[in-house]
C-alpha positions as CSV (number, residue, x, y, z in Angstrom):
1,X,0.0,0.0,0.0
2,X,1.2,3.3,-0.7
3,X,1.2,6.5,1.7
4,X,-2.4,8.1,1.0
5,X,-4.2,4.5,0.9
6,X,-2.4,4.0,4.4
7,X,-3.1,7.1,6.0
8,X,-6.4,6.9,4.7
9,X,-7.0,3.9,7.1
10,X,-5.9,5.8,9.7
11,X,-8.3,7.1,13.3
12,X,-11.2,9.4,12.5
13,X,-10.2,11.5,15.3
14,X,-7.3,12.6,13.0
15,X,-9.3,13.6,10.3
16,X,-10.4,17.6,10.8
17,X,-10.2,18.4,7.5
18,X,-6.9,20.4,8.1
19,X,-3.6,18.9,7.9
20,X,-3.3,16.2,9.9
21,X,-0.3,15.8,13.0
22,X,1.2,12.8,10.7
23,X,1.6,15.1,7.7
24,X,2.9,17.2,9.9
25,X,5.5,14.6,10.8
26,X,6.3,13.4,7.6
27,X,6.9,17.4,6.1
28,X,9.0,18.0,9.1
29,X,11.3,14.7,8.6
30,X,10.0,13.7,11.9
31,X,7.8,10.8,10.6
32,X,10.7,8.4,10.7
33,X,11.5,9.2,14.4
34,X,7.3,9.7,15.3
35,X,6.5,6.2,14.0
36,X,9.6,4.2,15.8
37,X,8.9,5.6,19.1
38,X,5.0,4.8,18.7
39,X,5.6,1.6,17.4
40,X,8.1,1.4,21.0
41,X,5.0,2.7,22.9
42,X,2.7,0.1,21.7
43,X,4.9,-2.9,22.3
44,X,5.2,-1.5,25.7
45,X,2.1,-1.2,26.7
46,X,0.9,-4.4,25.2
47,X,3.7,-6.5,27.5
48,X,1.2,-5.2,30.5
49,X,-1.6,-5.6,28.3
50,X,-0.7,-9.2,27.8
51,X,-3.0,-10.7,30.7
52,X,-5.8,-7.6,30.7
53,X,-8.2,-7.2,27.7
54,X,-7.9,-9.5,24.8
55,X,-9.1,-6.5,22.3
56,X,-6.9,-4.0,24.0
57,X,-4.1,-5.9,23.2
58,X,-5.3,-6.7,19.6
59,X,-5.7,-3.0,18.9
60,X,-2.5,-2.1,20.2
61,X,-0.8,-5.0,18.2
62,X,-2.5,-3.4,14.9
63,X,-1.2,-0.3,15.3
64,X,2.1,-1.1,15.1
65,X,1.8,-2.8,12.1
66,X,0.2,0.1,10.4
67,X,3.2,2.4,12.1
68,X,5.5,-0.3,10.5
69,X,3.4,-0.3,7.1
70,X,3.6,3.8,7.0
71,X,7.5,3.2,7.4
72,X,8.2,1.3,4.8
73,X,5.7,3.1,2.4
74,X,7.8,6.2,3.0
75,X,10.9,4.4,2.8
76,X,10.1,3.2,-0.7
77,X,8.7,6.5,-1.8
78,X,12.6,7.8,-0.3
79,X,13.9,5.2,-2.3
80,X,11.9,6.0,-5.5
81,X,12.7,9.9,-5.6
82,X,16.9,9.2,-5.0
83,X,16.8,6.9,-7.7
84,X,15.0,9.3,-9.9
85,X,17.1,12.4,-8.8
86,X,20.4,9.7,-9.7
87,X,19.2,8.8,-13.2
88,X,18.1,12.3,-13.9
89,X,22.1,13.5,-12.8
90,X,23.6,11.0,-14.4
91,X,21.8,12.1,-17.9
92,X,22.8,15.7,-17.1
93,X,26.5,14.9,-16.7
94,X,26.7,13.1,-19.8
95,X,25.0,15.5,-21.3
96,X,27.7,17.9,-20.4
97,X,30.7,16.1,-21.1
98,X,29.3,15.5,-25.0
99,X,29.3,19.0,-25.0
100,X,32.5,20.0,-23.5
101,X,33.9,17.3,-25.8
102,X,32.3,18.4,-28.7
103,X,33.3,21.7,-27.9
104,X,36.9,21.3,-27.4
105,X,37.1,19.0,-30.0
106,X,38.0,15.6,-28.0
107,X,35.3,13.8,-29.0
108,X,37.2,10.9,-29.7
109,X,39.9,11.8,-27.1
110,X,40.0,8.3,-24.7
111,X,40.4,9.8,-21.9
112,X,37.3,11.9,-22.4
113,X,35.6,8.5,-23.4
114,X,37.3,7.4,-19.6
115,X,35.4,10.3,-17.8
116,X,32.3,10.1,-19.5
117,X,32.1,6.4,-18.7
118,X,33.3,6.9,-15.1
119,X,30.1,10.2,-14.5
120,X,27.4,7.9,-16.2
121,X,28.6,5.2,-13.8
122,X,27.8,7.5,-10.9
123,X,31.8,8.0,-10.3
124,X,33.8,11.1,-9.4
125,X,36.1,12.7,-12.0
126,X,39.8,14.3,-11.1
């Protein structure tokens, strides 16, 4: 599940039609931290939990996995945009040595070949 379909799942309480604490969290860079130490809170209370009210307990285990779920949709959404931000750099650079090499007139100039190989590769350049 992705962020929104998560989210949406999420307490009614929450919902005021502003913005909600977890966006909050998430826009900040706090979500990471927010959802660890809830997910700590949880397991906590459910160790005391563990002889008291079956449903308590049940409710308490569920929210951690949907703290855990929101993790690892933001994780992969993290994930997605480096990857993206990556491939778009590495076009760029290329991009730019063609030209410098066209430009100087080294086109065929191996160790210009060497650098461009090396940027598209993600690799720094002396």
């Amino acid at each position: 599940m992705n962020w929104d379909e998560l989210k949406s799942k999420g307490s009614e309480h929450y919902k005021t039609g502003g913005i909600e604490p977890i966006d909050l969290y998430a826009a900040g860079n706090m979500f990471h931290d927010f959802a660890l130490c809830s997910i700590m809170k949880y397991a906590f209370r459910s160790r005391r939990e563990m002889n008291l009210e079956t449903d308590l307990l049940i409710k308490n285990l569920e929210k951690i996995i949907d703290y855990a779920q929101k993790l690892i949709a933001g994780l992969k959404t993290t994930k997605r945009k480096k990857e993206n931000l990556f491939e778009k750099h590495k076009r760029i650079k290329k991009s730019e040595v063609e030209i410098f090499s066209t430009l100087q007139g080294f086109k065929s100039d191996a160790n210009v070949a060497e650098q461009l190989k090396d940027i598209t590769e993600g690799k720094e350049i002396a």
